[in-house]
C-alpha positions in Angstrom: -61.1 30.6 -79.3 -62.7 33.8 -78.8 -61.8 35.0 -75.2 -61.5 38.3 -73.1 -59.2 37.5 -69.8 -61.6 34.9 -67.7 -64.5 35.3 -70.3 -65.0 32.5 -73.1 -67.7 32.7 -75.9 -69.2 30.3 -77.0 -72.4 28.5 -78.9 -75.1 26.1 -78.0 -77.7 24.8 -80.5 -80.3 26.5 -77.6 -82.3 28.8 -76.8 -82.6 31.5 -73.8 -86.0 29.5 -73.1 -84.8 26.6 -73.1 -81.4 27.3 -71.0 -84.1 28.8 -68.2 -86.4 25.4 -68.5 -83.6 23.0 -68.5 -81.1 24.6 -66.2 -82.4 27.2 -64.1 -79.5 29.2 -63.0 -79.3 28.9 -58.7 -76.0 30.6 -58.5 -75.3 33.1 -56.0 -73.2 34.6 -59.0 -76.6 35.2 -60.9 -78.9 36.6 -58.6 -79.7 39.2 -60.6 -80.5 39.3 -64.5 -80.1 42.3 -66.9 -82.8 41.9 -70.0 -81.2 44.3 -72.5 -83.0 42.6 -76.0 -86.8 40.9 -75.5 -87.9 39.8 -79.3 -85.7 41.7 -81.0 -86.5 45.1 -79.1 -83.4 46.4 -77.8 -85.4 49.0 -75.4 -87.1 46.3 -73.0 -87.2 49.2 -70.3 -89.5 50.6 -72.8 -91.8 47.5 -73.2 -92.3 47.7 -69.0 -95.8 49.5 -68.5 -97.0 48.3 -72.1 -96.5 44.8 -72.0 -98.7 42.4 -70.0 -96.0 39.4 -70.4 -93.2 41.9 -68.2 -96.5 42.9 -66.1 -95.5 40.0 -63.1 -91.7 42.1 -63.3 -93.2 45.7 -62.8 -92.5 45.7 -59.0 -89.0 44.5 -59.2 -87.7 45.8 -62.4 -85.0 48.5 -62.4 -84.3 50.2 -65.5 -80.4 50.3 -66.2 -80.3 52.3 -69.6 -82.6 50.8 -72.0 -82.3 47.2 -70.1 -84.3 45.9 -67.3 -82.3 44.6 -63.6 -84.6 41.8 -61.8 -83.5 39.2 -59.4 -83.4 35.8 -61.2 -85.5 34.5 -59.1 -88.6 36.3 -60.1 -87.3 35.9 -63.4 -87.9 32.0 -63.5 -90.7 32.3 -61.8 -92.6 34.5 -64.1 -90.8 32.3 -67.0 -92.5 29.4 -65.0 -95.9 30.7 -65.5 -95.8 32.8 -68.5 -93.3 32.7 -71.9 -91.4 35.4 -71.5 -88.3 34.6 -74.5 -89.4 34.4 -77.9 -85.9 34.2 -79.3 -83.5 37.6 -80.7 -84.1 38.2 -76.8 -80.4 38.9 -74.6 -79.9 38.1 -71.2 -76.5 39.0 -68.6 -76.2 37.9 -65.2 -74.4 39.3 -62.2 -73.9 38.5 -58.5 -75.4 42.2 -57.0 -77.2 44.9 -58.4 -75.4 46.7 -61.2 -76.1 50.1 -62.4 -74.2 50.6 -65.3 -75.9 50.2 -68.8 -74.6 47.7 -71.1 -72.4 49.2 -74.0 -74.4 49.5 -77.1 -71.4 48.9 -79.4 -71.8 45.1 -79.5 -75.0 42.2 -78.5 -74.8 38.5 -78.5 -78.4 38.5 -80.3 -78.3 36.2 -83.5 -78.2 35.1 -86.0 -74.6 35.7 -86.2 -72.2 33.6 -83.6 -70.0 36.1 -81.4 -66.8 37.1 -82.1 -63.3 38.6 -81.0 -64.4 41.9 -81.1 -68.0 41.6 -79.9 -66.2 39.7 -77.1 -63.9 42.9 -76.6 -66.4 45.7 -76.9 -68.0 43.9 -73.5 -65.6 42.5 -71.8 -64.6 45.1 -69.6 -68.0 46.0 -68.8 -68.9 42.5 -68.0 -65.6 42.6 -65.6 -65.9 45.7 -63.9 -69.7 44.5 -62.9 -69.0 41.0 -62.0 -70.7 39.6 -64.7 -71.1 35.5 -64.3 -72.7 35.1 -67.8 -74.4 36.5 -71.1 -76.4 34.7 -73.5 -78.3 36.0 -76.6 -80.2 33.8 -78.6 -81.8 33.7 -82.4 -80.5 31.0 -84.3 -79.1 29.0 -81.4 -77.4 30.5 -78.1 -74.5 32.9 -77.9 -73.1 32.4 -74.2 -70.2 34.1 -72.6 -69.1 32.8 -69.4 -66.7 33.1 -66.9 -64.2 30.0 -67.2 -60.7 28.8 -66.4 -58.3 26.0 -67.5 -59.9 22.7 -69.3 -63.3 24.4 -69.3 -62.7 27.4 -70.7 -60.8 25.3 -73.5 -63.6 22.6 -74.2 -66.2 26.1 -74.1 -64.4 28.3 -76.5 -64.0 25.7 -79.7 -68.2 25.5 -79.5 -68.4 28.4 -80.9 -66.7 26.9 -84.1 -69.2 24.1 -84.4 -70.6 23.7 -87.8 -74.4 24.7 -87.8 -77.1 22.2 -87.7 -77.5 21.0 -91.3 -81.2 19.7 -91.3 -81.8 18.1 -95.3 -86.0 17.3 -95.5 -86.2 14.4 -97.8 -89.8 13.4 -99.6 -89.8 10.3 -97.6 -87.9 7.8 -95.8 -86.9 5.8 -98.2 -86.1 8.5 -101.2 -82.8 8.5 -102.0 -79.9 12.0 -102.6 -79.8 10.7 -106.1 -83.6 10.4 -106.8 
C-alpha cells in the first residue's frame, strides 16, 4: 500500500475527463482546483493568455508557481462546454485558496503508477494545504486521496492492479492457437 499519514494512492483504469464527467466533485473540500500539468505541459500558468480552451478561466485563474488555482466550479463548467483534459494533464484539490506551488520533485502524470516516494515527496505539501485529492492521468488515473480505516485499505491495493491486458484477435471465432 503506498500511503503518507491520511493520504492513500491509488489507480483507476480512468481518466481526469472522465472522473469530471462521471463524478463531478461537489465537495466543500474541493472548492478549489490546482492545474499544475494540461497535455503534458507542466507550465499551464504559461498556456493562460495563449490558449483559447483556458480562455473561459482567464478571469478566475490565479497563478500559483507554474500551476493554475480556479474554483471547481468554473472548472466543470468550462469542462461542460469545452474539453479541457486531453490526458498527461494533473489536477489537486483543496478546500480554500492555497498559495504555495506544488513541489516539482514528484507528479502523478503517467504512464507510470505512483509510488512510495512520489507519495512522500508530496505528502507534506498536500497536508500542510489541506489537500482533499490529486489525480494525474496518462495511461489510466493516479489518485491520492485522503482516507481512513476500511477505505483507505480497499483504495491503496488499486494501485497494485494488473493493467488492462487488451489481446485483438482477427476475428471472433479465431482461435490463440491459429
Amino acid at each position: 500500500m503506498v500511503s503518507y499519514k491520511d493520504y492513500v494512492a491509488g489507480w483507476l483504469d480512468w481518466s481526469i475527463r472522465d472522473f469530471l464527467t462521471l463524478d463531478p466533485p461537489s465537495a466543500p473540500s474541493m472548492r478549489y482546483a490546482l492545474i499544475t500539468c494540461l497535455d503534458s505541459n507542466l507550465k499551464p500558468a504559461s498556456l493562460l493568455k495563449k490558449g483559447v480552451e483556458l480562455g473561459p478561466l482567464a478571469d478566475a485563474a490565479r497563478p500559483i508557481g507554474n500551476g493554475l488555482l480556479v474554483p471547481t466550479w468554473l472548472l466543470l463548467q468550462v469542462c461542460s462546454h469545452n474539453q479541457l483534459f486531453f490526458g498527461f494533464d494533473e489536477v489537486w484539490f483543496f478546500p480554500r485558496i492555497i498559495t504555495e506551488p506544488k513541489p516539482n520533485t514528484a507528479w502523478l502524470v503517467g504512464p507510470a503508477r505512483i509510488d512510495q516516494s512520489k507519495l512522500d515527496g508530496l505528502g507534506g505539501w498536500m497536508a500542510d494545504n489541506s489537500c482533499s485529492l490529486a489525480l494525474g492521468d496518462g495511461e489510466g488515473l493516479n489518485f491520492i486521496v485522503r482516507a481512513r480505516g476500511l477505505a483507505k485499505h480497499l483504495l491503496g491495493y488499486s494501485v497494485d492492479q494488473p493493467r488492462p491486458n487488451v489481446t485483438f484477435l482477427a476475428s471472433p471465432t479465431a482461435s490463440i492457437a491459429g
